[in-house]
Residue frames relative to the residue before (quaternion, step in Angstrom):
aa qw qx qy qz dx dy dz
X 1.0000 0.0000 0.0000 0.0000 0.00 0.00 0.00
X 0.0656 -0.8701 0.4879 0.0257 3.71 -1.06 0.72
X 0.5155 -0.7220 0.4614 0.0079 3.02 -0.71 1.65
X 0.0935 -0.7890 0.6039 0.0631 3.45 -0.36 1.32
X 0.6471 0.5433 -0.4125 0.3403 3.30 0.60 0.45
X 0.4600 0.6278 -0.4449 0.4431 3.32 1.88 -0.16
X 0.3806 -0.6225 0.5270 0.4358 3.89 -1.31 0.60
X 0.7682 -0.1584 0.2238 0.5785 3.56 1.01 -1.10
X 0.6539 0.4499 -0.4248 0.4352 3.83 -0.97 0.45
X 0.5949 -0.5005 0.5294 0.3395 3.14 -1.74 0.09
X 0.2266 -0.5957 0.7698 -0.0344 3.23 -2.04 0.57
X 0.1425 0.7854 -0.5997 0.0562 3.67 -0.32 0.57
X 0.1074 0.7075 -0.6925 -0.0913 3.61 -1.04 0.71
X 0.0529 0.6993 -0.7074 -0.0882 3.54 -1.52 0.69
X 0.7722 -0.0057 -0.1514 0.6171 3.55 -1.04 1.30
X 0.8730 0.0273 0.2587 0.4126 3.27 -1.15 -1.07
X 0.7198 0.4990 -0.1673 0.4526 3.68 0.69 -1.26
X 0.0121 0.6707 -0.7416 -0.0103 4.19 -0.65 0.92
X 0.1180 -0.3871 0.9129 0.0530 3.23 -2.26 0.95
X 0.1576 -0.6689 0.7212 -0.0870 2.69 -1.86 1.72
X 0.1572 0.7658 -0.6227 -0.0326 3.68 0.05 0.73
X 0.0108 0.7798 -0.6241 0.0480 3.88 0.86 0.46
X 0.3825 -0.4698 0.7210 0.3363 3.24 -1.88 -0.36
X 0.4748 0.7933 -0.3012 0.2335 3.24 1.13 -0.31
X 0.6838 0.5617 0.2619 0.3851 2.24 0.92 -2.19
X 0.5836 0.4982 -0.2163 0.6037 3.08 1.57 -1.68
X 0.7607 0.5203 -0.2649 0.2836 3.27 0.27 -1.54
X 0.6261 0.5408 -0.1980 0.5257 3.75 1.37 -0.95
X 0.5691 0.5455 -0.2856 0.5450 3.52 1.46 -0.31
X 0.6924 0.3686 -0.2331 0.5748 3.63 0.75 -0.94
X 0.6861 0.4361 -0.3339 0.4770 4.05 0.76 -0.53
X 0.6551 0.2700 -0.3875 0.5897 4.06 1.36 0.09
X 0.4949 0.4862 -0.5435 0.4726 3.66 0.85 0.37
X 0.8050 0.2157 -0.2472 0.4943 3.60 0.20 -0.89
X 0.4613 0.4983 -0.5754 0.4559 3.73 0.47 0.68
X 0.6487 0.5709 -0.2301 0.4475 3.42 1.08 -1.18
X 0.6787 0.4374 -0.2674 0.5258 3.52 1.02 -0.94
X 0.6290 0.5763 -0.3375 0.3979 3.81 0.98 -0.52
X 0.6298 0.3811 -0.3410 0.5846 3.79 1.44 -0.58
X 0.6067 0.5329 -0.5242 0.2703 3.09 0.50 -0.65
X 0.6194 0.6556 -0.2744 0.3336 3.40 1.19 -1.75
X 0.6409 0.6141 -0.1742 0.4263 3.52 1.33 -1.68
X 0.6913 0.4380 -0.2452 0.5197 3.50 1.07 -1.33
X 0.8475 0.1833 -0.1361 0.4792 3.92 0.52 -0.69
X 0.0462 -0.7724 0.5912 -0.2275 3.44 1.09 0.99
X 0.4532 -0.6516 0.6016 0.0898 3.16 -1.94 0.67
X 0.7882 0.3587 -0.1468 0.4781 3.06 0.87 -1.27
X 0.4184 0.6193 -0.4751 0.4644 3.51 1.30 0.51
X 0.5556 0.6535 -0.1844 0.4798 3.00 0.83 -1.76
X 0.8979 0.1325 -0.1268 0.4002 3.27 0.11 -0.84
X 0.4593 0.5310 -0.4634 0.5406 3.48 1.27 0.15
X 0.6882 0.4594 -0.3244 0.4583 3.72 0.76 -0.16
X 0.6728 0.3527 -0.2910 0.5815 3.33 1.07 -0.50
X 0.4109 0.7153 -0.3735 0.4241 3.79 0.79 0.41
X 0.8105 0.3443 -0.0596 0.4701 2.47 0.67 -1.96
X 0.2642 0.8079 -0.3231 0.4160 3.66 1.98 -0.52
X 0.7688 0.6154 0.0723 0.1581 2.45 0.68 -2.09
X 0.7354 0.2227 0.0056 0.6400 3.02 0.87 -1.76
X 0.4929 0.6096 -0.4706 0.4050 3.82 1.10 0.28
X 0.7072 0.3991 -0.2174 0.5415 3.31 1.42 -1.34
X 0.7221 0.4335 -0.4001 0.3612 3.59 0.48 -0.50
X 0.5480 0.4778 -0.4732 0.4975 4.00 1.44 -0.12
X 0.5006 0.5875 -0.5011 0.3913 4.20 1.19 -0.75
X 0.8549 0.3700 -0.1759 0.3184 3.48 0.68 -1.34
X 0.3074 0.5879 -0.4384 0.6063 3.50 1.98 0.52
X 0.7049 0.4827 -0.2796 0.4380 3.70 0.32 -0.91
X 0.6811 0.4331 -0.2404 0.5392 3.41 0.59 -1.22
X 0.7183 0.3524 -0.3710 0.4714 3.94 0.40 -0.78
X 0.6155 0.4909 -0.4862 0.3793 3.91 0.52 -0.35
X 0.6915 0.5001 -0.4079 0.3245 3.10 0.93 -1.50
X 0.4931 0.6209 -0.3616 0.4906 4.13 1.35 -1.01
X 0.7476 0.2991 -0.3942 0.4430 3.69 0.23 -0.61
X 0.4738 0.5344 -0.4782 0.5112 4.31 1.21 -0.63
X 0.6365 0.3891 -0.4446 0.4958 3.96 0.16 -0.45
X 0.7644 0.5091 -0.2869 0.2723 3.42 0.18 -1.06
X 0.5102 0.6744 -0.1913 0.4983 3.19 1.79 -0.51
X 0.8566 0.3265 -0.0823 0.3911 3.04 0.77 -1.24
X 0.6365 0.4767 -0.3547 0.4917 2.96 1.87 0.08
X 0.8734 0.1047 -0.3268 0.3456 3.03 1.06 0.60
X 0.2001 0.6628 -0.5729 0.4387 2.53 0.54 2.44
């Protein structure tokens, strides 16, 4: 029997059991693999990771620019 809807490959069913080697089939396999690989990529990204810890980063290191200037304005003024 032949399946105009197949693009190209075999389909086999005996009893109960089906081998699908569509292109069909293939192709939908490789489009939830790389959909799958794309969250995965999104969810455990580097450059997130580290654009957060950057930003971590340069939040705490401008607090402690702030906190040492303001320590050296006291320090001034006590001994003026």
């Amino acid at each position: 029997m032949v399946n105009p809807s197949l693009l190209g490959g075999v389909r086999v069913r005996v009893g109960s059991d089906v081998w699908d080697g569509s292109v069909r089939t293939r192709l939908e396999r490789l489009q939830q693999q790389l959909s799958n690989l794309t969250n995965y990529h999104e969810q455990h990204s580097g450059r997130n990771r580290n654009a957060n810890r950057r930003s971590q980063n340069h939040d705490h290191q401008r607090a402690m620019s702030v906190s040492f200037a303001k320590q050296v304005m006291v320090s001034l003024a006590l001994k003026a």
